[in-house]
C-alpha positions as CSV (number, residue, x, y, z in Angstrom):
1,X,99.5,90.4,101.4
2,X,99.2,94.2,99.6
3,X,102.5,95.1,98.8
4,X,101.7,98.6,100.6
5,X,100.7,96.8,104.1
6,X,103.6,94.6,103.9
7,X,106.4,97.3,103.0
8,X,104.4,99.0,106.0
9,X,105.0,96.0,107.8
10,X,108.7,96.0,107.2
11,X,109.3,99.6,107.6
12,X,107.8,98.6,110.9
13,X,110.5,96.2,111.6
14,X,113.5,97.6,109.4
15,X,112.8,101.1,109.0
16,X,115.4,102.4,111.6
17,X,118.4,100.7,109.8
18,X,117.6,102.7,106.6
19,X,119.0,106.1,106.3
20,X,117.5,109.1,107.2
21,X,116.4,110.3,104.2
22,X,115.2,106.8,103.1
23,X,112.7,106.6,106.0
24,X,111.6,110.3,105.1
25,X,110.6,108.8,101.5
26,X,109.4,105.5,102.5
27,X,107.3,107.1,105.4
28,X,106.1,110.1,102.8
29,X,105.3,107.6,99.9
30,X,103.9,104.4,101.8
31,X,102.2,105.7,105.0
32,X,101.2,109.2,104.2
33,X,100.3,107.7,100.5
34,X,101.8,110.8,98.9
35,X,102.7,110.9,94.7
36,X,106.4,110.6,94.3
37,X,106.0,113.8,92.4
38,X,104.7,115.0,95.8
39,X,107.7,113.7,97.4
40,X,110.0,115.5,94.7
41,X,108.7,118.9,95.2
42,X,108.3,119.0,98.5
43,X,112.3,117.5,99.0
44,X,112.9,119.5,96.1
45,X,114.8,116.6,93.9
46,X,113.8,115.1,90.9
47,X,110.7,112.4,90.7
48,X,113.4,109.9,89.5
49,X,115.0,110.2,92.3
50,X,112.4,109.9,94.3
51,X,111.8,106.4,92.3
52,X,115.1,105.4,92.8
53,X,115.5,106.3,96.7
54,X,111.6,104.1,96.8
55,X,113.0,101.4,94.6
56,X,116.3,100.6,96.5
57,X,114.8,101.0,100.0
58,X,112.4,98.3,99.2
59,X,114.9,96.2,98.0
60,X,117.0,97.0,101.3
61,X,113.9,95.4,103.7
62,X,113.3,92.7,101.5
63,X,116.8,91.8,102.0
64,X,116.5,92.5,105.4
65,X,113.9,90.4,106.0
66,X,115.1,87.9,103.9
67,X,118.2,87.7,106.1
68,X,116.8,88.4,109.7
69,X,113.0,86.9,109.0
70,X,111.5,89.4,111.9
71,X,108.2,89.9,110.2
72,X,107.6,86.0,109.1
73,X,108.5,85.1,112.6
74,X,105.8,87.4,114.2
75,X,103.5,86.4,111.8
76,X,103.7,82.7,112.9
77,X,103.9,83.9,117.2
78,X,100.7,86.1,116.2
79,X,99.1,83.2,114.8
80,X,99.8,80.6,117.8
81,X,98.8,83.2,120.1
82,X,95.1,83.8,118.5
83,X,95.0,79.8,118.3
84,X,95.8,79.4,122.5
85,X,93.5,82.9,123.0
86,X,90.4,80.7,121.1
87,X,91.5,77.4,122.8
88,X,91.6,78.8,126.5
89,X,88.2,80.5,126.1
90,X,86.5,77.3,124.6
91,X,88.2,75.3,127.7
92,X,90.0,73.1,124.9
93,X,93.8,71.6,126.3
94,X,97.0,71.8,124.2
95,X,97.8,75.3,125.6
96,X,101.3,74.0,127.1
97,X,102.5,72.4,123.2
98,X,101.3,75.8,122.0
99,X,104.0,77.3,124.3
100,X,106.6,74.7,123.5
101,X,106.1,75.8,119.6
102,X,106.5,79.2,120.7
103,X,109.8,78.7,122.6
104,X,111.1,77.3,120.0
105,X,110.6,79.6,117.7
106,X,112.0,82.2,119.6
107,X,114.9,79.8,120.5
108,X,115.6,80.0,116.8
C-alpha cells in the first residue's frame, strides 16, 4: 500500500488521539499534500519542525495500529464482505461461514 494512502488510512482511524497540533500537520502534509516548508510558514515554525512533528506522528499511528490493529481488522471485514456481496449475487452458498468468520473477528 502507498505510504500516503495508508498514513491516510490511519489518520482515519488514529487521528483523534494525536494532539491538536499534530492532526493540523498530519492533515496539512498528507491530505492537503502541502510542502512542509508550506506547513512551516504558514504555522510560522521552522521546516525541521515541521519534520519532526511529521516524523513522530507517524510513528505514534504505527504504534497505534500496531497495538489496537483497527485498520488490519477492517481490511480483512471489507474483504469478507465483497467475497459474501459476489457470492449472494452469483446465488453461490457459504454466506452463513462468511458470517461466522466475521463474528469472530469482531469477537477478537
Amino acid at each position: 500500500m502507498d505510504k500516503n494512502i495508508r498514513i491516510n488510512w490511519l489518520l482515519d482511524f488514529y487521528g483523534p488521539l494525536l494532539t491538536q497540533r499534530q492532526q493540523a500537520v498530519m492533515e496539512m502534509h498528507y491530505s492537503d499534500d502541502m510542502s512542509l516548508a508550506e506547513i512551516a510558514q504558514r504555522l510560522d515554525i521552522s521546516k525541521q519542525a515541521v519534520h519532526d512533528a511529521v516524523r513522530r506522528s507517524e510513528i505514534q499511528l504505527e504504534e497505534y495500529e500496531s497495538l489496537l490493529g483497527l485498520m488490519a481488522q477492517f481490511t480483512v471485514i471489507k474483504r469478507v464482505l465483497i467475497g459474501m456481496k459476489s457470492k449472494a449475487a452469483s446465488g453461490a452458498s457459504g454466506i452463513a461461514d462468511d458470517i461466522d468468520a466475521l463474528l469472530r473477528i469482531l469477537e477478537g
